[in-house]
C-alpha positions in Angstrom: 0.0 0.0 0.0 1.3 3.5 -0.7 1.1 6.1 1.1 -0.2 10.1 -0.7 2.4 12.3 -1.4 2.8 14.9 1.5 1.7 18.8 0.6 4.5 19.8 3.7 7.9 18.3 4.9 7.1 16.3 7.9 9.3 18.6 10.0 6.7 21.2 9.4 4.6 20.2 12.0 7.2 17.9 13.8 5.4 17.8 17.0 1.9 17.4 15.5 3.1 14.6 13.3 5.0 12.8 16.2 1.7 13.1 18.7 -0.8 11.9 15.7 1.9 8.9 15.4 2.5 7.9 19.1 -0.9 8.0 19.6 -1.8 5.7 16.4 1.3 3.2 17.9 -0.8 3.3 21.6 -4.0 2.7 20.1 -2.7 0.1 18.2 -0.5 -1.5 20.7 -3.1 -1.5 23.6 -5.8 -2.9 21.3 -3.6 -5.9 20.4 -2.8 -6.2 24.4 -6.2 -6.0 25.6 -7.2 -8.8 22.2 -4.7 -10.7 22.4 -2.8 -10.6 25.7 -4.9 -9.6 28.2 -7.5 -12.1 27.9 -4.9 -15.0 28.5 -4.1 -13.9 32.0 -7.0 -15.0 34.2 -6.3 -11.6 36.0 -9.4 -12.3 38.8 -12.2 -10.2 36.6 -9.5 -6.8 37.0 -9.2 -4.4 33.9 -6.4 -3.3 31.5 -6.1 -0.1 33.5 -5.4 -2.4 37.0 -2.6 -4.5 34.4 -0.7 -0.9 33.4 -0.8 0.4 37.3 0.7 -3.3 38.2 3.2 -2.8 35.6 4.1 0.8 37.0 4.9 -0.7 40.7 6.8 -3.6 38.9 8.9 -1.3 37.0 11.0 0.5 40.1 13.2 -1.8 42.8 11.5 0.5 45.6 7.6 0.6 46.5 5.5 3.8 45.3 3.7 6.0 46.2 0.1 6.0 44.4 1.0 9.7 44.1 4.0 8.7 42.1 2.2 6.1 40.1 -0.5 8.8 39.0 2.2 11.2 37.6 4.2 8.3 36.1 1.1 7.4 34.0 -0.1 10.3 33.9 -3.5 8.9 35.1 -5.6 10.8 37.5 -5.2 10.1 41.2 -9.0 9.0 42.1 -8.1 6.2 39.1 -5.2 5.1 40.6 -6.5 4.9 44.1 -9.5 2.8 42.8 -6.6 0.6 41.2 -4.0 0.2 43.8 -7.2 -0.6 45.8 -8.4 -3.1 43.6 -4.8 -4.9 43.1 -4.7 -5.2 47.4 -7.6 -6.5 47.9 -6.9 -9.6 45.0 -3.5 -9.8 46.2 -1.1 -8.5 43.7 -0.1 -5.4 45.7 1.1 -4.9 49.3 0.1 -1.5 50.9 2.7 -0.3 53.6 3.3 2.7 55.1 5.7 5.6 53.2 9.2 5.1 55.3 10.1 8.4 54.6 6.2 10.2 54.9 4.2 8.4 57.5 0.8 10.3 55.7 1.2 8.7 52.7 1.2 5.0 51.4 3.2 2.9 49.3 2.7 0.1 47.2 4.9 -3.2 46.2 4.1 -5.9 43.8 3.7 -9.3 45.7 4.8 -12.4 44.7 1.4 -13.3 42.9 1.6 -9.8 41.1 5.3 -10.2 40.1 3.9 -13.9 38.5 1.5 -12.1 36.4 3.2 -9.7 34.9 6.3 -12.1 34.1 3.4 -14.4 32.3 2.2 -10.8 30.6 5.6 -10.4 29.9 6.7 -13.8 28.5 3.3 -13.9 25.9 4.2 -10.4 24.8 8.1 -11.5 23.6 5.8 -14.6 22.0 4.0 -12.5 20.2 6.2 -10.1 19.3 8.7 -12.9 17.9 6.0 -14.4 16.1 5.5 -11.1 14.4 9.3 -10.5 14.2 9.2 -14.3 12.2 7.0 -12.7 9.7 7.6 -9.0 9.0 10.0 -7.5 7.2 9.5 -4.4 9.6 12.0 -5.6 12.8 14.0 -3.3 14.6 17.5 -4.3 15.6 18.6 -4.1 19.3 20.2 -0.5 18.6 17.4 1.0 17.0 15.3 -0.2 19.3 17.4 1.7 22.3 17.5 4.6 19.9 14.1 4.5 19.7 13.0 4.2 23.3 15.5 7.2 23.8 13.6 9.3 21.1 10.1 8.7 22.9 11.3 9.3 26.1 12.7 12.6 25.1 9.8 13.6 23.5 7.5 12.2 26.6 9.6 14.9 28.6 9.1 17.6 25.9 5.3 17.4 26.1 5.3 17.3 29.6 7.3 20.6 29.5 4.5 22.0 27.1 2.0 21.8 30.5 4.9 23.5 32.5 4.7 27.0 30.8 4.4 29.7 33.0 1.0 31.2 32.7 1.8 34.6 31.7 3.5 33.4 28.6 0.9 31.1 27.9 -1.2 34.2 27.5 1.1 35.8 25.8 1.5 33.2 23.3 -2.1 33.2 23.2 -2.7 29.4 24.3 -5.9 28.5 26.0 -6.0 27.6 29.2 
């Protein structure tokens, strides 16, 4: 299939280009999770959302706060509450008190949570080689880092685009 010819370079709209793009590769990625993945798991009836905020607290050596988990994911903190709650009460998470702030809590994976996502884990690199076996599209190993570096640069560039000071967001006319 080819694609039409472009009217602008794509560096035109760089940033515009790269959002409609990382959004198309979420979409696309989460709806072959949720289809294909997900469903495999047997997670006790919990949702997607409860899989990505298990993944979060899996990701980091140290226990987090749900504070910390809503940033990271940038989900709001009523949604992550409602999670963390959720993964206690089945077992996946452990809920202690914050060492270094008795007022707030943090959260660990438990043995039965760290089982579950290494079995999310192992069918993703299953799938993923299976679709390696048959596309001519592969990345190698140094592209890939490349990659991953590229996104995570521009995660932290459109996080920076909330963190403009409010006067020169009115100045450069941007809603609020």
């Amino acid at each position: 299939m080819s694609l039409p010819e472009l009217k602008y370079d794509v560096l035109h709209l760089a940033d515009g280009t790269f959002a409609s793009l990382c959004g198309q590769i979420s979409r696309d990625y989460i709806k072959f999770a949720k289809k294909r993945i997900f469903p495999q798991l047997n997670f006790d009836s919990l949702s997607y959302r409860e899989l990505r905020v298990l993944l979060c607290v899996t990701y980091f050596k140290d226990p987090l706060a749900g504070s910390d988990i809503s940033k990271m994911m940038r989900y709001d903190p009523a949604t992550v509450s409602r999670a963390t709650a959720l993964l206690v009460e089945h077992g996946y998470l452990n809920k202690h008190n914050n060492k270094y702030d008795f007022r707030s809590t943090v959260y660990a994976a438990t043995g039965k949570g760290e089982d579950v996502i290494l079995r999310y884990r192992n069918l993703l690199d299953e799938a993923y080689e299976v679709f390696n076996e048959s596309s001519t599209l592969n990345l190698s190993s140094k592209e890939k880092q490349q990659l991953y570096g590229l996104l995570m640069k521009m995660r932290d560039r459109t996080h920076g685009l909330s963190l403009i000071p409010k006067k020169k967001r009115a100045a450069l006319h941007l809603v609020e």
